[in-house]
mmCIF file of the N, C-alpha and C atoms, coordinates in Angstrom:
data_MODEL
# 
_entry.id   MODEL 
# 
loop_
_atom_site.group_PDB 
_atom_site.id 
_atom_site.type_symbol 
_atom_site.label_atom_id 
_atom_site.label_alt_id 
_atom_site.label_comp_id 
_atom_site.label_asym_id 
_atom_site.label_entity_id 
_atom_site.label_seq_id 
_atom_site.pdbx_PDB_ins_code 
_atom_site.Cartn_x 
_atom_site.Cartn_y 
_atom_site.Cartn_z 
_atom_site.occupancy 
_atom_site.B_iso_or_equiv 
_atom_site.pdbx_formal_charge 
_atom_site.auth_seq_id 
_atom_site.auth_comp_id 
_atom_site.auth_asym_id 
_atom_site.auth_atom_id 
_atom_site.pdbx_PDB_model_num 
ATOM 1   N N  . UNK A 1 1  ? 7.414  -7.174  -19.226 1.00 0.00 ? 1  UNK A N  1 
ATOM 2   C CA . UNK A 1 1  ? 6.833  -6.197  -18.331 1.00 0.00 ? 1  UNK A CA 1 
ATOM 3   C C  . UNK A 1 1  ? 6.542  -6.897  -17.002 1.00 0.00 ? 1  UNK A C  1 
ATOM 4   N N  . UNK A 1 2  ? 6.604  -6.417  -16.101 1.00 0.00 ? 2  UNK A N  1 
ATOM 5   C CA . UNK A 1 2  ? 6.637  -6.438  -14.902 1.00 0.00 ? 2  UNK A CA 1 
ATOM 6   C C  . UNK A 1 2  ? 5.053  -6.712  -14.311 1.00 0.00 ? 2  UNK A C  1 
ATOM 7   N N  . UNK A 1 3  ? 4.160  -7.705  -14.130 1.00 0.00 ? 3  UNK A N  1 
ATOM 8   C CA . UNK A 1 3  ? 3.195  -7.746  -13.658 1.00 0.00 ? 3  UNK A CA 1 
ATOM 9   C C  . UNK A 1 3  ? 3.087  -7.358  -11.942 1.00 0.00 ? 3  UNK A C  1 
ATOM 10  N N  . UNK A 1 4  ? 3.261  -8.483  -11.260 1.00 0.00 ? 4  UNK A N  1 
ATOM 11  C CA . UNK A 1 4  ? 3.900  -8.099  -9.999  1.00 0.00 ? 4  UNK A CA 1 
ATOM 12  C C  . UNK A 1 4  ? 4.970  -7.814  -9.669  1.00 0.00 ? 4  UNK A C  1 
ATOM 13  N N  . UNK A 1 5  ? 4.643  -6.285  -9.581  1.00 0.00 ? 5  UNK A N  1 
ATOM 14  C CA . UNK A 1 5  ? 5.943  -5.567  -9.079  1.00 0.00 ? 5  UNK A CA 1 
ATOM 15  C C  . UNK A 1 5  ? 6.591  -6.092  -7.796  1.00 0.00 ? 5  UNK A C  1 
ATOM 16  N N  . UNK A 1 6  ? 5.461  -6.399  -6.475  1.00 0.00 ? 6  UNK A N  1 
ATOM 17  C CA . UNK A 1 6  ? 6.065  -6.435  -5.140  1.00 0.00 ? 6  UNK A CA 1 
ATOM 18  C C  . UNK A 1 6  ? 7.300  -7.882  -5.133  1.00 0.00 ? 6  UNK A C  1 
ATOM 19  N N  . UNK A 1 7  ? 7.079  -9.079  -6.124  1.00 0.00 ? 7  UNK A N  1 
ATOM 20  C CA . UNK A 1 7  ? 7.600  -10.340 -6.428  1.00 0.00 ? 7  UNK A CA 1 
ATOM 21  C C  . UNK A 1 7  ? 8.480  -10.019 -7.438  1.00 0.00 ? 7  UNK A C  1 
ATOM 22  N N  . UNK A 1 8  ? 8.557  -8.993  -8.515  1.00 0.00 ? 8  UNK A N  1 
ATOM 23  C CA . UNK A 1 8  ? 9.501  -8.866  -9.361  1.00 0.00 ? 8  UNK A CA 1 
ATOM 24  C C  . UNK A 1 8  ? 9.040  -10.421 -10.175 1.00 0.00 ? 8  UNK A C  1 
ATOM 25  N N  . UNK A 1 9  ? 7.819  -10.021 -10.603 1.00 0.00 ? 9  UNK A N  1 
ATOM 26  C CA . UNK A 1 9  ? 7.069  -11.619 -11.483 1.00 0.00 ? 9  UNK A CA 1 
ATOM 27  C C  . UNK A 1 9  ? 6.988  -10.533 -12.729 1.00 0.00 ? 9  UNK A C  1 
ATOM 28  N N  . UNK A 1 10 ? 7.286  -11.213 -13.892 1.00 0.00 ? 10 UNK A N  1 
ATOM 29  C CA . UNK A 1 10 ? 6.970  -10.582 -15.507 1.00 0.00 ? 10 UNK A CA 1 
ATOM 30  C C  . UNK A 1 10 ? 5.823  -11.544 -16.068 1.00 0.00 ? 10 UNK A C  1 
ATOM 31  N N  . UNK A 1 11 ? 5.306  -10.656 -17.034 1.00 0.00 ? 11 UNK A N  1 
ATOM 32  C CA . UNK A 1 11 ? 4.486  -11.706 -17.860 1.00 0.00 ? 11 UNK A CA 1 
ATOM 33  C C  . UNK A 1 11 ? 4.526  -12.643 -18.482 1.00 0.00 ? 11 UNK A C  1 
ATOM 34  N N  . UNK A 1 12 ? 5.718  -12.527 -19.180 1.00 0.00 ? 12 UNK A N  1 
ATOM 35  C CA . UNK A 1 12 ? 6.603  -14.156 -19.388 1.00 0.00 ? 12 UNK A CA 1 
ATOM 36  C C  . UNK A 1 12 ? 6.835  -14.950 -18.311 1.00 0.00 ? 12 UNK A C  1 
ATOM 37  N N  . UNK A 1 13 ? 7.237  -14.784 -17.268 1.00 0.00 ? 13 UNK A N  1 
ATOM 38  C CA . UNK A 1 13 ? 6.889  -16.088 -16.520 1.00 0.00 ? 13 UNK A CA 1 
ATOM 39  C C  . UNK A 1 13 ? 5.605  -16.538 -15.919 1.00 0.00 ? 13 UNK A C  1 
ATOM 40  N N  . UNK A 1 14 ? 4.515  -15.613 -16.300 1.00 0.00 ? 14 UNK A N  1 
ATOM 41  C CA . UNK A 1 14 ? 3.038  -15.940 -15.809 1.00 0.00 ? 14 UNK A CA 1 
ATOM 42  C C  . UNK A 1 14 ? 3.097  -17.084 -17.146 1.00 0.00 ? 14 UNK A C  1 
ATOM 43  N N  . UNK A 1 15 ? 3.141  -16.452 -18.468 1.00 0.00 ? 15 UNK A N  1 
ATOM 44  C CA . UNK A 1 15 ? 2.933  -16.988 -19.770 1.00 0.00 ? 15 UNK A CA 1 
ATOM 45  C C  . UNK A 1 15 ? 2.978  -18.115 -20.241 1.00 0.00 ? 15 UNK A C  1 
ATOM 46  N N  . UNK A 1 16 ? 4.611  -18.577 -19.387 1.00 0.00 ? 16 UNK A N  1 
ATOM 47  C CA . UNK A 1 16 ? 5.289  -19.841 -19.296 1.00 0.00 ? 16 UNK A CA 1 
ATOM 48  C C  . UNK A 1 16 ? 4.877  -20.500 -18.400 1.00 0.00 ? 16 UNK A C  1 
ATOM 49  N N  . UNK A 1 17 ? 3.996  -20.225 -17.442 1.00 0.00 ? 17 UNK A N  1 
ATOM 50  C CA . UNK A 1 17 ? 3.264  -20.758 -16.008 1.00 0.00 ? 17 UNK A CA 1 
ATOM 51  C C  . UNK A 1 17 ? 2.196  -21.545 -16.558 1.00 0.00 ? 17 UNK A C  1 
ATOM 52  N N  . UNK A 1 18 ? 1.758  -20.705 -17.597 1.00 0.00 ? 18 UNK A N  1 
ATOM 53  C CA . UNK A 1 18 ? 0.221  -20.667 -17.236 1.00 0.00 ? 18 UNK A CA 1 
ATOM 54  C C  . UNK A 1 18 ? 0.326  -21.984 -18.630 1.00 0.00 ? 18 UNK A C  1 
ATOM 55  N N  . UNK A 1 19 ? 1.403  -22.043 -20.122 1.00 0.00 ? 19 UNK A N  1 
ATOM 56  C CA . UNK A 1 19 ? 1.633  -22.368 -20.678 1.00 0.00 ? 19 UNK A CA 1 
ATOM 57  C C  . UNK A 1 19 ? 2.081  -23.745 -20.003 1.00 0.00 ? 19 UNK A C  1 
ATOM 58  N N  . UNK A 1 20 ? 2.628  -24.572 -19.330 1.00 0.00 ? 20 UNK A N  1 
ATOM 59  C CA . UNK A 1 20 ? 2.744  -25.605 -18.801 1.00 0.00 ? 20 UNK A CA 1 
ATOM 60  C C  . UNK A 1 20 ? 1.878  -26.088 -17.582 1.00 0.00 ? 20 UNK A C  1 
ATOM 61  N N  . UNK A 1 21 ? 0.773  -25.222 -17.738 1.00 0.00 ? 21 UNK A N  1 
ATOM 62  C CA . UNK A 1 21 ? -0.336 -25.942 -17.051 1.00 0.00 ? 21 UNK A CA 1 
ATOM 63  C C  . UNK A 1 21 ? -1.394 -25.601 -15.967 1.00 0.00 ? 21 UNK A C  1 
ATOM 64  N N  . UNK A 1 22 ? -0.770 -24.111 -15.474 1.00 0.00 ? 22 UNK A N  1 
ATOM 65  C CA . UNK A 1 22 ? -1.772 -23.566 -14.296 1.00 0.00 ? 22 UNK A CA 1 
ATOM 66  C C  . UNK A 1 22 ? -2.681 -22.926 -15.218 1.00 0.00 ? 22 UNK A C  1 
ATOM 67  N N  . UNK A 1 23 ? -4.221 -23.304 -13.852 1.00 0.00 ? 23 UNK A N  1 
ATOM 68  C CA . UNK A 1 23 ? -5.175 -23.297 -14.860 1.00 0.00 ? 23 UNK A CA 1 
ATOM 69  C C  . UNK A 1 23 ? -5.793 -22.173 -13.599 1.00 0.00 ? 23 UNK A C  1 
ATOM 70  N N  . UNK A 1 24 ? -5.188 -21.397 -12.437 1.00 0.00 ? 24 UNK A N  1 
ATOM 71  C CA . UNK A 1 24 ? -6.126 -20.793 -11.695 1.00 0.00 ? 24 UNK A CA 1 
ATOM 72  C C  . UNK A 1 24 ? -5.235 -19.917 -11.003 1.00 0.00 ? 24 UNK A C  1 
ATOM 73  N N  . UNK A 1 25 ? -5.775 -18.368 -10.306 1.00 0.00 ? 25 UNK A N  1 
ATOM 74  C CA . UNK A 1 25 ? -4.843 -18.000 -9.936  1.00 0.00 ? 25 UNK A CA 1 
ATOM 75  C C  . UNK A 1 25 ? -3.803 -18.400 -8.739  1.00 0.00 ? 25 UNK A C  1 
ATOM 76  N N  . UNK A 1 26 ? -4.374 -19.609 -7.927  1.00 0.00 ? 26 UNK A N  1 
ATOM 77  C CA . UNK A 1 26 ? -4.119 -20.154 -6.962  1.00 0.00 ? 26 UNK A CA 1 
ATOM 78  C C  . UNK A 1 26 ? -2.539 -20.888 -7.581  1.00 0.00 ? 26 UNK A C  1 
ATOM 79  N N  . UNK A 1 27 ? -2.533 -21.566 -8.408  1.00 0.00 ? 27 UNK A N  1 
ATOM 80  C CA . UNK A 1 27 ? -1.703 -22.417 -9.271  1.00 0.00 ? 27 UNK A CA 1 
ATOM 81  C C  . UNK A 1 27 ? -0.644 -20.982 -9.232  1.00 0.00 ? 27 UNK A C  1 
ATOM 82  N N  . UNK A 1 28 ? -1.026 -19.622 -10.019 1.00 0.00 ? 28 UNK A N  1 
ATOM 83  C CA . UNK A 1 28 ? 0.621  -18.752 -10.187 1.00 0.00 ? 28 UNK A CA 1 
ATOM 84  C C  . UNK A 1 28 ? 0.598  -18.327 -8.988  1.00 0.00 ? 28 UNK A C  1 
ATOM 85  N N  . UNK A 1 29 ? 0.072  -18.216 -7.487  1.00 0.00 ? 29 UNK A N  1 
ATOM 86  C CA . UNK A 1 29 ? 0.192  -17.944 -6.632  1.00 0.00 ? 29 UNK A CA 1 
ATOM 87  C C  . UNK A 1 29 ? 1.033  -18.621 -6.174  1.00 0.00 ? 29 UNK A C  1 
ATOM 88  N N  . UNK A 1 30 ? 0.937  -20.423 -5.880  1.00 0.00 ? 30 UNK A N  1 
ATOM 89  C CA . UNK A 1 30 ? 1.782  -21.400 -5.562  1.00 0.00 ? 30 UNK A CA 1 
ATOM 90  C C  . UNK A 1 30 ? 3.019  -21.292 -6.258  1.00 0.00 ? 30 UNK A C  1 
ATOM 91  N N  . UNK A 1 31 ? 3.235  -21.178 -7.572  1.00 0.00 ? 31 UNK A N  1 
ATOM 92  C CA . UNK A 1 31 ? 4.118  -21.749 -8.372  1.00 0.00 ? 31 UNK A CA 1 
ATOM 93  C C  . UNK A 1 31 ? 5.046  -20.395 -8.195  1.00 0.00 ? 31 UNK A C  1 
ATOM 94  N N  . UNK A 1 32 ? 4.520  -19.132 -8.608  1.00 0.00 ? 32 UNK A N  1 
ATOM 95  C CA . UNK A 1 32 ? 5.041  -18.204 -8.595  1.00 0.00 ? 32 UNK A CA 1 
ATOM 96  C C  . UNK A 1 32 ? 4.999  -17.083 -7.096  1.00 0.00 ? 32 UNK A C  1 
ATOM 97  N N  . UNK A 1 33 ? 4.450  -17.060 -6.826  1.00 0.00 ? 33 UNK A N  1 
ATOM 98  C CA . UNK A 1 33 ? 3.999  -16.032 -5.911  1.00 0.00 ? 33 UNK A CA 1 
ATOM 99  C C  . UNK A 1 33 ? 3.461  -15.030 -5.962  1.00 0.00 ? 33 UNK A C  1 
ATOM 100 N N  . UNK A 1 34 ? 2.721  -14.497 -7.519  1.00 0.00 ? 34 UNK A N  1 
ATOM 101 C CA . UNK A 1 34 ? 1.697  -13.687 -7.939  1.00 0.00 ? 34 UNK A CA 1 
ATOM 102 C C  . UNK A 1 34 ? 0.668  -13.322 -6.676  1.00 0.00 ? 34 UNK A C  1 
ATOM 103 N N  . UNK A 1 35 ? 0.627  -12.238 -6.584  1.00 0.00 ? 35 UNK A N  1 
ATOM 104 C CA . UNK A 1 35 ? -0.213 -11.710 -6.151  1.00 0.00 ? 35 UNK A CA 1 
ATOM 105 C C  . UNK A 1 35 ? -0.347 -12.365 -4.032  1.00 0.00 ? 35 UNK A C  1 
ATOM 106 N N  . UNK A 1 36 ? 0.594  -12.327 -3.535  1.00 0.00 ? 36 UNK A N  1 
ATOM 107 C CA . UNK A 1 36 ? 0.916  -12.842 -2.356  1.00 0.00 ? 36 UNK A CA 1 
ATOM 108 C C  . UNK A 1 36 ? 1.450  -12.016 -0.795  1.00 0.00 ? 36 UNK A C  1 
ATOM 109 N N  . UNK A 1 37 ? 1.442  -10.281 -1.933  1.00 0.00 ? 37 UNK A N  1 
ATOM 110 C CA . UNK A 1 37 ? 1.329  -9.198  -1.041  1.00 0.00 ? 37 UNK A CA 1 
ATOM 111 C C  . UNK A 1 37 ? 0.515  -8.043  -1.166  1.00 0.00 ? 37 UNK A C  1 
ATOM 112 N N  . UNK A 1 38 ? 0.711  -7.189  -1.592  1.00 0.00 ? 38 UNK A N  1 
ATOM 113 C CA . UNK A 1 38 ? -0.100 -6.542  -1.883  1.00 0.00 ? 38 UNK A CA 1 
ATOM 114 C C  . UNK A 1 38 ? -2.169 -6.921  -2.766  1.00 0.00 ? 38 UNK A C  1 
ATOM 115 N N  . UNK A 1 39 ? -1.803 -7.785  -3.819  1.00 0.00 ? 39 UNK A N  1 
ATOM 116 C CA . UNK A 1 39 ? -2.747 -8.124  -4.461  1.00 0.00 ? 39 UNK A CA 1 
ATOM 117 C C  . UNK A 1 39 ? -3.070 -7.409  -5.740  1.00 0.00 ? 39 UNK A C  1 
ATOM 118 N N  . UNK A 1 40 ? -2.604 -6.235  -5.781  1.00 0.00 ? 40 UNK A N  1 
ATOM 119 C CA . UNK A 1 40 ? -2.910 -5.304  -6.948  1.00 0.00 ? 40 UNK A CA 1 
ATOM 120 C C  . UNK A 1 40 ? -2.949 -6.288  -8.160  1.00 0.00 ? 40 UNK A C  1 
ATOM 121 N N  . UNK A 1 41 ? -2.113 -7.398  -8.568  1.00 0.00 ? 41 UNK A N  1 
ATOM 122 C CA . UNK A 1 41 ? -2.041 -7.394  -9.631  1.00 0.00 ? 41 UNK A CA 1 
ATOM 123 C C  . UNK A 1 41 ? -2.718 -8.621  -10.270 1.00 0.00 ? 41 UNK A C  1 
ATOM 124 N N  . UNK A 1 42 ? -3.337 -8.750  -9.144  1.00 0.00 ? 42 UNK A N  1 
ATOM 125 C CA . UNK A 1 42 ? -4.102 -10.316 -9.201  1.00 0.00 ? 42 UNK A CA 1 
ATOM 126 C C  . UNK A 1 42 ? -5.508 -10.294 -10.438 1.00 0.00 ? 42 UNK A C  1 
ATOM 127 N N  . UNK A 1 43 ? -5.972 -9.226  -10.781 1.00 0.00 ? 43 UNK A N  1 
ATOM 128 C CA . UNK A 1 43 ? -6.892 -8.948  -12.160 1.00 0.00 ? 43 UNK A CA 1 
ATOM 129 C C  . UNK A 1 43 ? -5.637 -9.842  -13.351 1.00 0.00 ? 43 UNK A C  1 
ATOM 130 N N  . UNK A 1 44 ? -4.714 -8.247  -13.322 1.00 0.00 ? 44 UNK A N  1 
ATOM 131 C CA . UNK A 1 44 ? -4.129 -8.707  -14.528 1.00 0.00 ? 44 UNK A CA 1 
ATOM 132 C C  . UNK A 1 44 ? -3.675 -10.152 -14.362 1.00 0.00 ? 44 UNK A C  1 
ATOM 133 N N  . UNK A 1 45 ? -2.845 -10.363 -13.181 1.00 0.00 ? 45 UNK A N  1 
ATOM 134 C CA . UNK A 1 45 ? -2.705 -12.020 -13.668 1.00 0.00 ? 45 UNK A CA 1 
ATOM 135 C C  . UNK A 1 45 ? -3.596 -12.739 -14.016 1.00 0.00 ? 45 UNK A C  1 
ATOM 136 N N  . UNK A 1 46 ? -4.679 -12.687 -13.262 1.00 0.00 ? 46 UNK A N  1 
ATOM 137 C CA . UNK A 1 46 ? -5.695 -13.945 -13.818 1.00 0.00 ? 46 UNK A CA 1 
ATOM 138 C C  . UNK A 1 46 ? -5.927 -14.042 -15.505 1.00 0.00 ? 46 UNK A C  1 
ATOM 139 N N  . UNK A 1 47 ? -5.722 -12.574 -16.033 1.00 0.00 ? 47 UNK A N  1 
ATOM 140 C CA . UNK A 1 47 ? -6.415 -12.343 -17.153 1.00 0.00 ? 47 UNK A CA 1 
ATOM 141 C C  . UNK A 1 47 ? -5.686 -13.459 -18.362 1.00 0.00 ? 47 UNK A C  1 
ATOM 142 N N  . UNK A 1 48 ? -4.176 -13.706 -17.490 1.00 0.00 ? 48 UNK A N  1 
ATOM 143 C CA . UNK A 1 48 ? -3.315 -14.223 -18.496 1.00 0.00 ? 48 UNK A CA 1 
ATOM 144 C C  . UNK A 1 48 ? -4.197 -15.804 -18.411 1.00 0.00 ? 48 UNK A C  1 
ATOM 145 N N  . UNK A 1 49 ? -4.826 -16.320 -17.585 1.00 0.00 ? 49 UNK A N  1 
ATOM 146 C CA . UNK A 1 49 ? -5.113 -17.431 -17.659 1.00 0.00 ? 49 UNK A CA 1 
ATOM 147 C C  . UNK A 1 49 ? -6.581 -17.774 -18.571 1.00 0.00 ? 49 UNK A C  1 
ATOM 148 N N  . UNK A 1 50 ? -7.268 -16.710 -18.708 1.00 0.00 ? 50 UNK A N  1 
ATOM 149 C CA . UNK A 1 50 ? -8.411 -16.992 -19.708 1.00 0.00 ? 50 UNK A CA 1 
ATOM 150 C C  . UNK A 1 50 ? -8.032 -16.947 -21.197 1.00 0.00 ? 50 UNK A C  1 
ATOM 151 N N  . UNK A 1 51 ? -7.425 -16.446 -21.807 1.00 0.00 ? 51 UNK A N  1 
ATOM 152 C CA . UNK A 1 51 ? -6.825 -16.376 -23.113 1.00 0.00 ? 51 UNK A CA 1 
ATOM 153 C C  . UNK A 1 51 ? -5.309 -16.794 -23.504 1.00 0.00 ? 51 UNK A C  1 
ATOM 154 N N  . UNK A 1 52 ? -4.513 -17.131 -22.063 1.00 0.00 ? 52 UNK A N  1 
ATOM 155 C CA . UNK A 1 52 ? -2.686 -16.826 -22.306 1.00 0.00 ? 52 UNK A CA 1 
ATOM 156 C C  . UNK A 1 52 ? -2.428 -16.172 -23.159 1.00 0.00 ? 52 UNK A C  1 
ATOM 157 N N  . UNK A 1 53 ? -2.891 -15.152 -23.166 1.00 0.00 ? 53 UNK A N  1 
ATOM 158 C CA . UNK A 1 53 ? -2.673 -13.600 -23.619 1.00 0.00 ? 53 UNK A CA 1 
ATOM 159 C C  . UNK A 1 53 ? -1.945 -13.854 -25.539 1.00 0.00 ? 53 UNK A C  1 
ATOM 160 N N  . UNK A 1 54 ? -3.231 -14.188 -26.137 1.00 0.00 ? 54 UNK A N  1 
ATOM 161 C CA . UNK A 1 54 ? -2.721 -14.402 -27.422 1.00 0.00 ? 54 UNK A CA 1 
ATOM 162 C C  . UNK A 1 54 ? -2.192 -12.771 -27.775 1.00 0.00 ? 54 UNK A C  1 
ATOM 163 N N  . UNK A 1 55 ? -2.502 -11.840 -27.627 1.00 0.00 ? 55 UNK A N  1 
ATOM 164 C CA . UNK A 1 55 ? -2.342 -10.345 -27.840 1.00 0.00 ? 55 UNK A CA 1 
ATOM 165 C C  . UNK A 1 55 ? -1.816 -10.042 -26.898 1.00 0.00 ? 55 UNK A C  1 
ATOM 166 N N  . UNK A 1 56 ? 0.026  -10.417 -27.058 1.00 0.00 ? 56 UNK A N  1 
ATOM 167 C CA . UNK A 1 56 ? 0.556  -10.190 -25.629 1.00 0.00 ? 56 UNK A CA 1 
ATOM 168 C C  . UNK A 1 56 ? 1.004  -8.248  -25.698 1.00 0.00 ? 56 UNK A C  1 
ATOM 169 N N  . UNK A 1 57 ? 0.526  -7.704  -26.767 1.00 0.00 ? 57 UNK A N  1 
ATOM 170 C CA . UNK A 1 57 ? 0.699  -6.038  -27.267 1.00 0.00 ? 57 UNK A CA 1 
ATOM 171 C C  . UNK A 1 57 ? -0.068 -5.767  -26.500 1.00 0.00 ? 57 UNK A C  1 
ATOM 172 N N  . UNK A 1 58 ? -1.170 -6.388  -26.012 1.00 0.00 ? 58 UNK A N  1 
ATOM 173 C CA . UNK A 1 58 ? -2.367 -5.557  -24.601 1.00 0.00 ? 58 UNK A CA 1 
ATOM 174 C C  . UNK A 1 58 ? -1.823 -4.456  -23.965 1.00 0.00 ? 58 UNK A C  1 
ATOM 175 N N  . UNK A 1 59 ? -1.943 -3.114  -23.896 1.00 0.00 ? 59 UNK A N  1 
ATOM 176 C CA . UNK A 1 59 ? -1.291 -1.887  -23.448 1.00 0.00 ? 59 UNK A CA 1 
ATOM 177 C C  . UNK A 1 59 ? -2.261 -1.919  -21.756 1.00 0.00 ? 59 UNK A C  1 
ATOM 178 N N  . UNK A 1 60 ? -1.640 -1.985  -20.892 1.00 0.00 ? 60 UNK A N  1 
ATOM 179 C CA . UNK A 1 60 ? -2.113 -1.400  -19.724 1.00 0.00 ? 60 UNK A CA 1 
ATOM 180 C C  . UNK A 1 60 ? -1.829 -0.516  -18.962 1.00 0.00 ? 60 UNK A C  1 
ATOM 181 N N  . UNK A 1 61 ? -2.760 -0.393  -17.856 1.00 0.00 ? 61 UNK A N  1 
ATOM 182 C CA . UNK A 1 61 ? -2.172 0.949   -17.184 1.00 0.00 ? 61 UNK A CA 1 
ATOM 183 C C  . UNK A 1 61 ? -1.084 0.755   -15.944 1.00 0.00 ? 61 UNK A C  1 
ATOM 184 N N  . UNK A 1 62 ? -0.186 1.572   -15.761 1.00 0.00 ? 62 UNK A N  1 
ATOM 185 C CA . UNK A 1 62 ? 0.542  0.927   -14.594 1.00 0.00 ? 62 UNK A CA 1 
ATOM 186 C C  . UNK A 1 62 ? -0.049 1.236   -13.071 1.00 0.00 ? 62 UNK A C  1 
ATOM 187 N N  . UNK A 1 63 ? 0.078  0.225   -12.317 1.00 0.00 ? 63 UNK A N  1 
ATOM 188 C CA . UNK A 1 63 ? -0.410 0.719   -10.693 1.00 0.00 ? 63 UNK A CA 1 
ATOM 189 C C  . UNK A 1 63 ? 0.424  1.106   -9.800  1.00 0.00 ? 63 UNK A C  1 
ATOM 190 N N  . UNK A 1 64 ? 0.356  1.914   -9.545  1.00 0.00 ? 64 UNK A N  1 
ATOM 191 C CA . UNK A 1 64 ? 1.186  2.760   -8.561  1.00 0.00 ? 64 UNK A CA 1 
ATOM 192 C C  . UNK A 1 64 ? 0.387  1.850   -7.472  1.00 0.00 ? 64 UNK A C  1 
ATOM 193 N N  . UNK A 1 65 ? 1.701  1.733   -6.439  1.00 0.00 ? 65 UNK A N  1 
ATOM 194 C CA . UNK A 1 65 ? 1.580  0.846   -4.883  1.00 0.00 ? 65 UNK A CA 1 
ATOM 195 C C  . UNK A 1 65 ? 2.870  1.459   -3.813  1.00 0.00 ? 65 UNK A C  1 
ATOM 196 N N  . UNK A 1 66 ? 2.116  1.941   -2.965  1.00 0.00 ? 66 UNK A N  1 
ATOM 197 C CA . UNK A 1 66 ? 2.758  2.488   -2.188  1.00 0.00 ? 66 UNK A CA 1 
ATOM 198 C C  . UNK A 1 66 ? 2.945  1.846   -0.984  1.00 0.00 ? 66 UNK A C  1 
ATOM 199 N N  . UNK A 1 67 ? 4.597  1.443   -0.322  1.00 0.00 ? 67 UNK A N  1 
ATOM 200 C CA . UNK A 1 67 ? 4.203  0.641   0.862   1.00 0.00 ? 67 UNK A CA 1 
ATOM 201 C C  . UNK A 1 67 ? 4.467  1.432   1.834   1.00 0.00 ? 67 UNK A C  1 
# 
């Protein structure tokens, strides 16, 4: 699934981010570019970094972003 839409970033590569070592959202910001336009999705990313989403089934809501 598609976390940041505006970067075309999925949760697997937050997963795998966050899994080899970023410990902040600054780290998938650098590494990835999470959350570097808009911002919308900068909750959910972080969220992957407090747990690395052992319950990667977590159902969320999608955000509509209009540019």
């Amino acid at each position: 699934m598609y976390v940041c839409i505006c970067n075309a970033i999925s949760d697997r590569q937050i997963q795998e981010t966050v899994a080899a070592g970023a410990t902040s959202l600054g780290d998938l910001k650098d590494q990835l570019g999470v959350a570097t336009c808009c911002g919308c999705c900068a909750e959910l990313a972080s969220s992957y970094l407090g747990n690395q989403h052992a319950n990667a089934t977590q159902m969320v809501s999608p955000i509509v972003v209009e540019h």
